[in-house]
Steps between C-alpha positions, in 0.01 A plus 500: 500500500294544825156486512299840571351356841809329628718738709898551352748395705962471451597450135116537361521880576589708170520834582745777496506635814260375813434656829664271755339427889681276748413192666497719791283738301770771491475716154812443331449716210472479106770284351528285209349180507827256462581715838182438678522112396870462623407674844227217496739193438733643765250490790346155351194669446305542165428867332120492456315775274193586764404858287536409131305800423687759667759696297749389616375183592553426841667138622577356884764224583300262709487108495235420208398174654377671836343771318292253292418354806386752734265662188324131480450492878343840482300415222349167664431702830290747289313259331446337830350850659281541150130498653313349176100715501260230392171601361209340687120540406179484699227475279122660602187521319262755467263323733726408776379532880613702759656173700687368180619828436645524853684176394651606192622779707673312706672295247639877310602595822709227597646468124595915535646430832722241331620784251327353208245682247155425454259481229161540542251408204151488490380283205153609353252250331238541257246778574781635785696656226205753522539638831904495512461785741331290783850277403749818571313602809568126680886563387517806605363437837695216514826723459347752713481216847898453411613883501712443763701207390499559140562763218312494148799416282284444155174708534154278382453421117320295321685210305184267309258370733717560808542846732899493643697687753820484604559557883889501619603527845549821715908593484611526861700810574 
């Protein structure tokens, strides 16, 4: 018996009746299956079940072998056009500078530009914990100098000690 992932193909195909398609994808109509599999074996070709779930199911005579291969070639060139997002994070504190702020800037901007995400986290020490707001206002200003580039994917929380965002890059239309 087949396995439910594996596609049916020639003498593995059980049913009654199947809906038959040429290798020249001409519709030649519902007939049994012994029909469909002898058309098959006449052109050389194999009788391959591509709609199991359609009543009735539908089959095409086409070479198996070069319809294997051409889905594993299409396959490889998708993974090859898969962009993978990376999370980056720039971390600030509460008492950064105006200067070193302009830096970290600069680093967000040209990981966004690259199409990645980026985390920005504030961790708070000891008697900061107190005045968390002073904390949201550098983050937020932070994400404020980076409108343009960037879009607040995960709005500011606070996880422990540490203030995070999530910024993600502006879609291009």
């Amino acid at each position: 018996m087949a396995v439910k992932n594996q596609t049916q193909l020639n003498g593995d195909i059980r049913d009654r009746e199947v809906r038959v398609i040429s290798a020249t994808g001409e519709m030649l109509g519902i007939m049994p299956s012994r029909e469909a599999l002898r058309l098959a074996e006449e052109a050389e070709l194999d009788l391959v079940k591509i709609s199991p779930n359609a009543v009735p199911p539908v089959c095409k005579i086409m070479d198996y072998g070069k319809f294997k291969f051409e889905q594993a070639k299409k396959e490889k060139e998708n993974r090859r056009n898969q962009k993978i997002v990376e999370l980056k994070e720039v971390q600030l504190s509460m008492t950064i500078d105006v200067g070193d702020l302009n830096v970290k800037a600069k680093q967000a901007t040209k990981f966004l530009e690259q199409g990645n995400k980026v985390k920005v986290t504030i961790r708070l020490r000891g008697r900061q914990m107190a005045h968390a707001n002073l904390g949201k206002d550098v983050i937020m200003n932070f994400a404020e100098s980076l409108k343009e580039i960037s879009v607040i994917e995960k709005p500011l929380n606070m996880e422990g000690r540490n203030l995070i965002l999530i910024l993600g890059p502006v879609k291009k239309a």
